[in-house]
C-alpha positions as CSV (number, residue, x, y, z in Angstrom):
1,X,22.2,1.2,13.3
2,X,19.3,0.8,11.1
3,X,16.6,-2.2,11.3
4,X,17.1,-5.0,9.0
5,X,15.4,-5.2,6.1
6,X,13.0,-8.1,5.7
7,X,9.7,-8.9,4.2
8,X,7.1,-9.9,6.3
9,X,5.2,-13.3,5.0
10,X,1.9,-14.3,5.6
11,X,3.3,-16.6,8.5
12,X,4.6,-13.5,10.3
13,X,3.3,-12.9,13.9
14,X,0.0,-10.3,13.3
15,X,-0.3,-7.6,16.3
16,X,-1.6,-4.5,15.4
17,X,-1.6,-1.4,17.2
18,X,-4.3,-0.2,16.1
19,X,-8.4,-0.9,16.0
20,X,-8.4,-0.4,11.7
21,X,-5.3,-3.0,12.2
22,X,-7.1,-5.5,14.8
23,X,-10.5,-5.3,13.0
24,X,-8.9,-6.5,9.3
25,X,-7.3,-9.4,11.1
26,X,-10.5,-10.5,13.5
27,X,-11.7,-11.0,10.2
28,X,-9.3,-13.6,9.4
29,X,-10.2,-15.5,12.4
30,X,-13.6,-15.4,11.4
31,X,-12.9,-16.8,8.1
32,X,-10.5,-19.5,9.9
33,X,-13.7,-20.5,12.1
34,X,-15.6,-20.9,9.3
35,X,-13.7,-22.9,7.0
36,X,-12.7,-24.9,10.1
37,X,-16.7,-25.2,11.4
38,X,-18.5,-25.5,8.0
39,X,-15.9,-26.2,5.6
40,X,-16.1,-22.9,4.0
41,X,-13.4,-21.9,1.4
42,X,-12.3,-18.7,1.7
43,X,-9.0,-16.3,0.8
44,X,-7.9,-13.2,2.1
45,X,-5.6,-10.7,0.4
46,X,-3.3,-8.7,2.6
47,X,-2.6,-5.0,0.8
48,X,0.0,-3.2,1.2
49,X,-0.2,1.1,0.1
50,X,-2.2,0.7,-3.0
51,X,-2.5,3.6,-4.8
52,X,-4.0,5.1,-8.1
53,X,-6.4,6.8,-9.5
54,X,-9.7,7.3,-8.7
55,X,-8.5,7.8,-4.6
56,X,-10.0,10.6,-3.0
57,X,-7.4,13.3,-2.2
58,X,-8.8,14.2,1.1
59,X,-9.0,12.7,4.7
60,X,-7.2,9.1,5.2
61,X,-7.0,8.3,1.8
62,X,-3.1,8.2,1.5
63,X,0.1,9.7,0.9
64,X,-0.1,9.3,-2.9
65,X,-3.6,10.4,-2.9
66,X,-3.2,13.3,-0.7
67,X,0.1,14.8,-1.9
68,X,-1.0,14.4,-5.5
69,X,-4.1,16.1,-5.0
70,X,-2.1,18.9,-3.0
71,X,0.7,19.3,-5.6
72,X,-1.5,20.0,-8.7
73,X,-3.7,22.4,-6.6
74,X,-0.1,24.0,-5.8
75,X,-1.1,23.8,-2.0
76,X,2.2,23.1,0.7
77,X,2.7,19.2,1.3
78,X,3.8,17.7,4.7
79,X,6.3,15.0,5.7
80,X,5.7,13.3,8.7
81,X,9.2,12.6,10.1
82,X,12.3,12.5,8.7
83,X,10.6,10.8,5.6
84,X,12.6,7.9,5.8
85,X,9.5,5.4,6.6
86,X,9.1,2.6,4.0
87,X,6.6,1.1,2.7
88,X,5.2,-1.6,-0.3
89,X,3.0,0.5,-2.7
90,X,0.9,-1.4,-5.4
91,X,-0.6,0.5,-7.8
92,X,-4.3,-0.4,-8.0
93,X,-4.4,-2.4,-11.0
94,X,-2.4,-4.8,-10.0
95,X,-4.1,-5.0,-6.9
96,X,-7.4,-5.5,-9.1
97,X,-5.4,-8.4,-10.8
98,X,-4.5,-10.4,-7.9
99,X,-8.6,-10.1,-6.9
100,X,-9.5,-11.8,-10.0
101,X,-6.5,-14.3,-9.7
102,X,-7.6,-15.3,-6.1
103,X,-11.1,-15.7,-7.1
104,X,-10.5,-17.9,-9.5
105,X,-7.4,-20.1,-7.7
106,X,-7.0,-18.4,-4.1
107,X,-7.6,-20.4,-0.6
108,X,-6.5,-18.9,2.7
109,X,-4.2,-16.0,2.8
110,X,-2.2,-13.6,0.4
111,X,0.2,-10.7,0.9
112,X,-0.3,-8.9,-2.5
113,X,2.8,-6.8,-2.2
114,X,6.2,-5.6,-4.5
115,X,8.1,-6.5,-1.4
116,X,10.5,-3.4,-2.5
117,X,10.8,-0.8,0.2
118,X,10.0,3.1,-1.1
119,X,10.8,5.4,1.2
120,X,8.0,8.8,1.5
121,X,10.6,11.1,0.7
122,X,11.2,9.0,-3.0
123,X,7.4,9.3,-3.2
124,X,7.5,12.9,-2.7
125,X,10.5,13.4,-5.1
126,X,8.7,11.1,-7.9
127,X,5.3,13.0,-7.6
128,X,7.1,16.2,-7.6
129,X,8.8,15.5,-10.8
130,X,5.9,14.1,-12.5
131,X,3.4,17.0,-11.0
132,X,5.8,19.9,-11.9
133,X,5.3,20.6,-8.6
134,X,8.1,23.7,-7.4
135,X,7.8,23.5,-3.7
136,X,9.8,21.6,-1.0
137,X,7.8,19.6,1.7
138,X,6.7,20.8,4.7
139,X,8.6,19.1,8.0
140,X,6.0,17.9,10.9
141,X,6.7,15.6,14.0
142,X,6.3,11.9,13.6
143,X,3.1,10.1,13.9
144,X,3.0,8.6,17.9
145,X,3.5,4.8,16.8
146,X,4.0,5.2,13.5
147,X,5.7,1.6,12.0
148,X,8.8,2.4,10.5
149,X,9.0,-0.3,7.5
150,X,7.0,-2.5,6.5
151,X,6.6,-4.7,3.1
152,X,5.7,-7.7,2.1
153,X,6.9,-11.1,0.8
154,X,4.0,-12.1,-2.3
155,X,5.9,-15.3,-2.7
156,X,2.7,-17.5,-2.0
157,X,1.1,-15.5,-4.1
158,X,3.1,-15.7,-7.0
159,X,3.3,-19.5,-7.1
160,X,-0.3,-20.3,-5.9
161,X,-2.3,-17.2,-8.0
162,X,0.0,-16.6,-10.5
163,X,0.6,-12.9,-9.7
164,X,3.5,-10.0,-9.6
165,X,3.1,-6.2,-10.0
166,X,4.0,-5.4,-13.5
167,X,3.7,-1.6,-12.7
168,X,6.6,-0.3,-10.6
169,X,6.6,2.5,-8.6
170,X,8.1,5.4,-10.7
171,X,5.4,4.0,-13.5
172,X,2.6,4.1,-10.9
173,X,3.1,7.3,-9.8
174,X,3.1,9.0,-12.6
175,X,-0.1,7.0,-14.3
176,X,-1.5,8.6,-10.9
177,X,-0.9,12.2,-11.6
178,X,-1.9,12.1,-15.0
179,X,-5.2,11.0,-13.8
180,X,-5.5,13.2,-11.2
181,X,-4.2,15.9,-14.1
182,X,-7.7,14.9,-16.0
183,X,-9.9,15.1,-13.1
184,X,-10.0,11.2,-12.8
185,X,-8.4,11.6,-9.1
């Protein structure tokens, strides 16, 4: 049977299995000590997949990033999986909205995420259409340890900051391409 689907809240237990995982939350700690030692104020955004333009294409930048730069140079595209995983993409403009928000009303922590589940395959399909992109993906093993859904629940964030993504997915992909189409990748 599947997992269930739920979002994960800013309460939910933090272990990650990985050091890019375990160095963003010692960071929260830090922040914790500080506000706790010297009275600091401080606020910490947790991102989901952002995305948009202006990512680079190559290395660890992304799904979006890297299979849009790979589709409009008409170069083979690979799915990790069965391409089932989900995840929470923001585009990045929301993201840069709920920076300014949290500057100006933010203290402690803040998922900044949709909280909608897209799957990588629907991400494929969505930049293939908006690409023009003819090929099928490529098929490769999973990733060892890969997390099979995860998105997050923005409800503190939308009461305390004031903040939602406006710009869905679908929307967000396709602003993406068409700056990736005009060399603004």
């Amino acid at each position: 049977t599947p997992e269930p689907v739920a979002t994960v809240t800013e309460a939910h237990p933090v272990n990650p299995l990985d050091a890019y995982g375990a160095s963003k939350h010692a960071v929260e700690h830090y922040l914790f000590l500080y506000k706790h030692n010297f009275d600091l104020n401080w606020v910490a955004l947790r991102y989901p997949n952002v995305y948009g333009p202006r990512q680079d294409t190559m290395g660890e930048a992304g799904v979006v990033a890297i299979f849009s730069g790979r589709m409009l140079a008409s170069q083979p595209c690979t799915i990790n999986g069965d391409g089932l995983q989900q995840r929470d993409f923001v585009y990045v403009g929301d993201i840069a909205q709920a920076n300014l928000l949290a500057i100006e009303h933010g203290s402690g922590i803040y998922n900044i995420g949709s909280g909608i589940p897209t799957d990588i395959n629907t991400v494929f399909s969505l930049l293939k259409t908006a690409s023009g992109y003819e090929s099928e993906p490529l098929s490769a093993p999973a990733k060892l340890g890969e997390v099979r859904r995860t998105y997050l629940d923005a409800t503190r964030a939308r009461a305390e900051l004031g903040w939602a993504p406006t710009v869905d997915v679908a929307d967000g992909l396709r602003r993406t391409i068409q700056s990736f189409n005009r060399g603004n990748g």
